[in-house]
C-alpha positions as a Markdown table, in Angstrom:
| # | Residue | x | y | z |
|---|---|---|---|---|
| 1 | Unk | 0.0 | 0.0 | 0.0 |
| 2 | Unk | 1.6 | 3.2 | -1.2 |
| 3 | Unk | 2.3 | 5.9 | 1.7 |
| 4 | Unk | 0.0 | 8.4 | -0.2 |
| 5 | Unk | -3.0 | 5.6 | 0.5 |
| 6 | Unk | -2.1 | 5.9 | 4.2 |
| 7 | Unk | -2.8 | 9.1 | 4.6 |
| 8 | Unk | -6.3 | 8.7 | 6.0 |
| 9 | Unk | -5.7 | 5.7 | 8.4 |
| 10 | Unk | -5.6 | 6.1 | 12.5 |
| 11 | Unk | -2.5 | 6.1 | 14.1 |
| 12 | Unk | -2.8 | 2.8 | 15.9 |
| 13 | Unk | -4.1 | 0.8 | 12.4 |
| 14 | Unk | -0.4 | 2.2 | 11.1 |
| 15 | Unk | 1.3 | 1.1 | 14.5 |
| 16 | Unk | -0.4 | -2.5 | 14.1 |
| 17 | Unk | 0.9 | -2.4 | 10.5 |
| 18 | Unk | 4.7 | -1.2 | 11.5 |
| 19 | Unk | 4.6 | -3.9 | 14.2 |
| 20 | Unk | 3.6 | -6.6 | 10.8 |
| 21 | Unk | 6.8 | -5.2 | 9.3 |
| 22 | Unk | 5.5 | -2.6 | 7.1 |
| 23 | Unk | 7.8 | 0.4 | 6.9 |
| 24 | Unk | 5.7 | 1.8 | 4.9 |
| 25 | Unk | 3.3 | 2.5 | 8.0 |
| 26 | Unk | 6.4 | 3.7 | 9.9 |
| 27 | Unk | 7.6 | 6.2 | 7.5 |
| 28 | Unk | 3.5 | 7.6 | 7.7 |
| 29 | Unk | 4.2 | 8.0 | 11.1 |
| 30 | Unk | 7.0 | 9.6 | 10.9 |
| 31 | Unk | 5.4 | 12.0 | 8.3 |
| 32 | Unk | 2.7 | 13.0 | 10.3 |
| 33 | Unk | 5.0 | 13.8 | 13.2 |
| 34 | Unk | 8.3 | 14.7 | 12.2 |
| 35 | Unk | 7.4 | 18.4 | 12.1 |
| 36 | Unk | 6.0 | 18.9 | 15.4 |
| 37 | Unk | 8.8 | 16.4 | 16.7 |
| 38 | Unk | 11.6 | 18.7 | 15.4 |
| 39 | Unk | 9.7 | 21.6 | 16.8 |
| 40 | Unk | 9.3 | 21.0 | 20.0 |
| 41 | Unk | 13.3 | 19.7 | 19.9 |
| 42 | Unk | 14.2 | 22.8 | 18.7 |
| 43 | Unk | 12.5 | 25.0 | 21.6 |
| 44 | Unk | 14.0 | 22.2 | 24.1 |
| 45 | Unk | 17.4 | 22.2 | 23.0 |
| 46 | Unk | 17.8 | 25.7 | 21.2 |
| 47 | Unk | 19.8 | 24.4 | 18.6 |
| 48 | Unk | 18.8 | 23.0 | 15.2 |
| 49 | Unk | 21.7 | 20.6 | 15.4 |
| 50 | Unk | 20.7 | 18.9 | 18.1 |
| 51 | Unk | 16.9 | 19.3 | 17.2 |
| 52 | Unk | 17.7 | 17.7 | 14.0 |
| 53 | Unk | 19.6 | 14.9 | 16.2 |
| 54 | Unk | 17.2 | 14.3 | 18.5 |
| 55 | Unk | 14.5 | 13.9 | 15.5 |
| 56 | Unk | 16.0 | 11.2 | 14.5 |
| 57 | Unk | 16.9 | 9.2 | 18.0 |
| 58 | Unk | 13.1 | 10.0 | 18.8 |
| 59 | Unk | 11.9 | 8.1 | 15.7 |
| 60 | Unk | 14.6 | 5.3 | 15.5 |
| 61 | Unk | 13.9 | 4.8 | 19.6 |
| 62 | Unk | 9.7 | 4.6 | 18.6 |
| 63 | Unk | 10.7 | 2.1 | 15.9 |
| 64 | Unk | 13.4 | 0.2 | 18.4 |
| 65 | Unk | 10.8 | 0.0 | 21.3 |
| 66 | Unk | 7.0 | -0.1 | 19.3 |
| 67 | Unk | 6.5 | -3.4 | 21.3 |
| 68 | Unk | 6.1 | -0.8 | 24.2 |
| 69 | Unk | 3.2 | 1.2 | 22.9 |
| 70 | Unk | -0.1 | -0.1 | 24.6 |
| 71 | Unk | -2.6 | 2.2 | 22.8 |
| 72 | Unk | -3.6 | 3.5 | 26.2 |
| 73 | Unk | -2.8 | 6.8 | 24.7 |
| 74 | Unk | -2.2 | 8.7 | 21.5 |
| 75 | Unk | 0.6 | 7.6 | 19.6 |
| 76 | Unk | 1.8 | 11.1 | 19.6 |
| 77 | Unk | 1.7 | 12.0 | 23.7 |
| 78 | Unk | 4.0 | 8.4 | 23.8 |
| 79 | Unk | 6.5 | 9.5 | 20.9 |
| 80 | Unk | 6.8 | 13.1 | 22.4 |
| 81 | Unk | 7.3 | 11.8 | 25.8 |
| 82 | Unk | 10.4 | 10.1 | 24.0 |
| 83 | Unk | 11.8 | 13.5 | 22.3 |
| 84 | Unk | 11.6 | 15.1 | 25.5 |
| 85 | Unk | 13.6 | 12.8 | 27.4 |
| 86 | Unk | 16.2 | 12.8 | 24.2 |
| 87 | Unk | 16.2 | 16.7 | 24.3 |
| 88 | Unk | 16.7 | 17.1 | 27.7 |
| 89 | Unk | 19.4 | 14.4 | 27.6 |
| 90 | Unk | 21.2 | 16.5 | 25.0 |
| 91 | Unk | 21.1 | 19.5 | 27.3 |
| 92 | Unk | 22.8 | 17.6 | 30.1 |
| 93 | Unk | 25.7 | 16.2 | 27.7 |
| 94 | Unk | 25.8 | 20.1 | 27.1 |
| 95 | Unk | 26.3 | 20.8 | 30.9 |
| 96 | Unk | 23.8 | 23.7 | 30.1 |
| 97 | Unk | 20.6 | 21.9 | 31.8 |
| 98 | Unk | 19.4 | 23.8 | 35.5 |
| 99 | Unk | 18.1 | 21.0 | 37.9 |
| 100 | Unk | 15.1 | 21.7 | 38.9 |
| 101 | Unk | 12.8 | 19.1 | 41.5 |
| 102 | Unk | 10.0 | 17.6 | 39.7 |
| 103 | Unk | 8.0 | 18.2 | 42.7 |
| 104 | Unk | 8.4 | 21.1 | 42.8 |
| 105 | Unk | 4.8 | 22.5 | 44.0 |
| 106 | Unk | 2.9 | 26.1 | 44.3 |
| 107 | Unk | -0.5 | 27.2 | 44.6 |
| 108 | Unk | -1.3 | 26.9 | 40.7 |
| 109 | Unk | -4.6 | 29.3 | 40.7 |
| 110 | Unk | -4.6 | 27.3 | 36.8 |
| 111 | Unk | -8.7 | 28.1 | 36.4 |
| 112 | Unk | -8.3 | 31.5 | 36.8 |
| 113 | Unk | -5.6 | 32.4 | 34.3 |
| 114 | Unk | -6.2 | 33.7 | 31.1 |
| 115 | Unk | -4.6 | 31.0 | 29.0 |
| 116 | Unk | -2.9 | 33.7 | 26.0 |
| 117 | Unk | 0.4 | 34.9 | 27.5 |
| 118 | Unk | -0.7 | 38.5 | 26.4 |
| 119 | Unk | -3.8 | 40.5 | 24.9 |
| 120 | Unk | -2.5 | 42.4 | 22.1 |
| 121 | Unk | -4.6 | 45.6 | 21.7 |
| 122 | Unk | -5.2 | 47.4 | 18.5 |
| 123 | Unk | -2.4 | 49.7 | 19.4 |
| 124 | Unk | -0.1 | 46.9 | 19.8 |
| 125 | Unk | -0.2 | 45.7 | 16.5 |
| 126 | Unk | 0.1 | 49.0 | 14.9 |
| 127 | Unk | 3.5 | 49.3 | 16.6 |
| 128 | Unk | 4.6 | 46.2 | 16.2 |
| 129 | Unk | 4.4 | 43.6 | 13.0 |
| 130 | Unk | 2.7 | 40.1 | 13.9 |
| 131 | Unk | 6.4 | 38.8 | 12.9 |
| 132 | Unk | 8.1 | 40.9 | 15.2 |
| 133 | Unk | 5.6 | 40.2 | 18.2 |
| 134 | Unk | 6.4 | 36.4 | 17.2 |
| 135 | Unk | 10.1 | 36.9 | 17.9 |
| 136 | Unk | 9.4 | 38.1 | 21.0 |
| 137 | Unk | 7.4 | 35.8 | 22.1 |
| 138 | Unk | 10.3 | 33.1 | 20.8 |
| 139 | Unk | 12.8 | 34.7 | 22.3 |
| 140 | Unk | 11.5 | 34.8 | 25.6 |
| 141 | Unk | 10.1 | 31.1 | 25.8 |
| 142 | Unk | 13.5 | 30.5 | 24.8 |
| 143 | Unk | 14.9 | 32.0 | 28.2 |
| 144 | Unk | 12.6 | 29.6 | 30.3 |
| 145 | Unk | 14.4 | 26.8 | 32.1 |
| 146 | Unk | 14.3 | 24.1 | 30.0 |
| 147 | Unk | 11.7 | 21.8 | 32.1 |
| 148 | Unk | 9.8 | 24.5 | 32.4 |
| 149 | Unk | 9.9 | 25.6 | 28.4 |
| 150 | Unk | 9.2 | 22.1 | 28.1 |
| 151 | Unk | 5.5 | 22.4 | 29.8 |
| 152 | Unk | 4.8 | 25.4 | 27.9 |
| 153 | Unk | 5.6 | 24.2 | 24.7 |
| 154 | Unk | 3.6 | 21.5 | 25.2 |
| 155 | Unk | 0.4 | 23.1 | 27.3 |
| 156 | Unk | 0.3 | 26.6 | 25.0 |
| 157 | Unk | 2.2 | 26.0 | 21.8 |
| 158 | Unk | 1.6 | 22.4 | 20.7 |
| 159 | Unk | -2.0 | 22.4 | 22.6 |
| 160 | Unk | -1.9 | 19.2 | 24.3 |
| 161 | Unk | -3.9 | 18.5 | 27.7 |
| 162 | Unk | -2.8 | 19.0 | 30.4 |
| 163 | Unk | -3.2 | 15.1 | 31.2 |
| 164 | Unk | -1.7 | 14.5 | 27.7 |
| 165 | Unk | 1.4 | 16.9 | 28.7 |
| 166 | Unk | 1.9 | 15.0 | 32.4 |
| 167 | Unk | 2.0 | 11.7 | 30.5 |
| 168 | Unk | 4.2 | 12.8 | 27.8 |
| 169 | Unk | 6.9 | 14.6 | 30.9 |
| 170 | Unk | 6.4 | 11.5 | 33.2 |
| 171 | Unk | 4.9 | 14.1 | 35.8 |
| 172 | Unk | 1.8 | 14.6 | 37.9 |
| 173 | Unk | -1.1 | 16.6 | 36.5 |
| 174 | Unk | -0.4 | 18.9 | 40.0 |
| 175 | Unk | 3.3 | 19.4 | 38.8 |
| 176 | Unk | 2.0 | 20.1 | 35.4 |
| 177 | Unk | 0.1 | 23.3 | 36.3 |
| 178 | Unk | 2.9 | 24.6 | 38.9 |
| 179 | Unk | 5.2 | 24.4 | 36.2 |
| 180 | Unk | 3.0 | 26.0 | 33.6 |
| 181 | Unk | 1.8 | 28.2 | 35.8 |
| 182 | Unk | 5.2 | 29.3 | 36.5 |
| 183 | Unk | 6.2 | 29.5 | 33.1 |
| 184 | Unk | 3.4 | 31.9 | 32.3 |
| 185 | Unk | 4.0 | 34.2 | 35.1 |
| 186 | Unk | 8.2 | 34.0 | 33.8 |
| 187 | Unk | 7.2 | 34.5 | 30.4 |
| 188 | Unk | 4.5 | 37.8 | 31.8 |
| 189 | Unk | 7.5 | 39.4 | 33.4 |
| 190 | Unk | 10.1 | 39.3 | 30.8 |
| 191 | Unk | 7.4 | 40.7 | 28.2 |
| 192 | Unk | 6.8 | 43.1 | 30.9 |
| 193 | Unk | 10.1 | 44.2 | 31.0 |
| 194 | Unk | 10.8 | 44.5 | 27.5 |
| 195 | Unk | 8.1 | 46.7 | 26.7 |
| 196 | Unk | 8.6 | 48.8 | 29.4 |
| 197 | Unk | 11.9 | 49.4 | 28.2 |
| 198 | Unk | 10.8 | 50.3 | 24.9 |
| 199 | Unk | 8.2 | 52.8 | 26.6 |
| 200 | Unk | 5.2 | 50.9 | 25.8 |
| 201 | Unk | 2.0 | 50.7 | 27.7 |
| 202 | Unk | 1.4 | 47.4 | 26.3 |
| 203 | Unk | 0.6 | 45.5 | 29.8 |
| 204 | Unk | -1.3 | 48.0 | 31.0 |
| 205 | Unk | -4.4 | 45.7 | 30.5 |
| 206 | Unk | -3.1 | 42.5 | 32.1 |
């Protein structure tokens, strides 16, 4: 069956296939995922290189250990539980990964927070481009601790629940919102700070 055919079958029908010995299925997969895999690498580890690297241990590790996938969840929460551990494996052979305690608690408050990082107003986006606000955004994301950038990737940017993102990180759902919480709050000051030194009134309605 060619991969073009594949296109419209579920993820575990293609799993079932791979696991028959049809790489074809695999390589679907892989299509279907590679982007958001290398993504979500890239915001972990800050470097294409090793984004690009851990791309391909992620996938080569799915196809190694596919005997492992129950089907108790989506195929995608289980291969991007694997990119994360590979990512943040990276960052320790880089000595550039901050320890911080997976439980780690706070007072989360995570039903009352407005889930957009900031409200552009109509002001806002005469000053700046939607491009530029994007870089800004990036840029601080980027500056998050890396288990921490991890959760908000994964909450905010790649829209997972926040059961799917506690599976995918091996954490607790509590641990989940304390560190997205936190990551929020991080990513509200540095805007805050940034604007402020451009002279903009732009949090004024946060």
């Amino acid at each position: 069956m060619p991969v073009s055919s594949q296109a419209g079958i579920d993820d575990a029908t293609l799993v079932a296939q791979t696991r028959d010995g049809d790489a074809r299925a695999f390589s679907e997969l892989v299509r279907r995922y590679e982007g958001k895999v290398f993504r979500l690498a890239h915001h972990v580890t800050q470097n294409r290189e090793d984004a690009e690297d851990v791309l391909q241990e992620t996938f080569l590790k799915a196809y190694e250990h596919l005997d492992q996938f129950r089907g108790d969840s989506k195929f995608y929460t289980w291969i991007v539980r694997i990119a994360v551990n590979q990512a943040l494996m990276k960052l320790r052979r880089r000595k550039s990964d901050k320890a911080v305690s997976l439980d780690e608690t706070i007072d989360t408050g995570e039903d009352t927070l407005i889930r957009e990082i900031a409200g552009w107003d109509e002001n806002a986006e005469q000053q700046y481009s939607r491009e530029e606000l994007g870089g800004i955004l990036d840029s601080a994301v980027q500056s998050l601790e890396p288990l921490y950038r991890s959760v908000f990737v994964l909450r905010d940017i790649e829209d997972l629940s926040t059961e799917e993102t506690a599976e995918a990180l091996d954490l607790s759902v509590p641990a989940v919102k304390s560190r997205l919480l936190r990551a929020r709050l991080q990513l509200r000051e540095k805007l805050t700070r940034y604007f402020k030194r451009k002279g903009d009134d732009l949090f004024a309605y946060l």
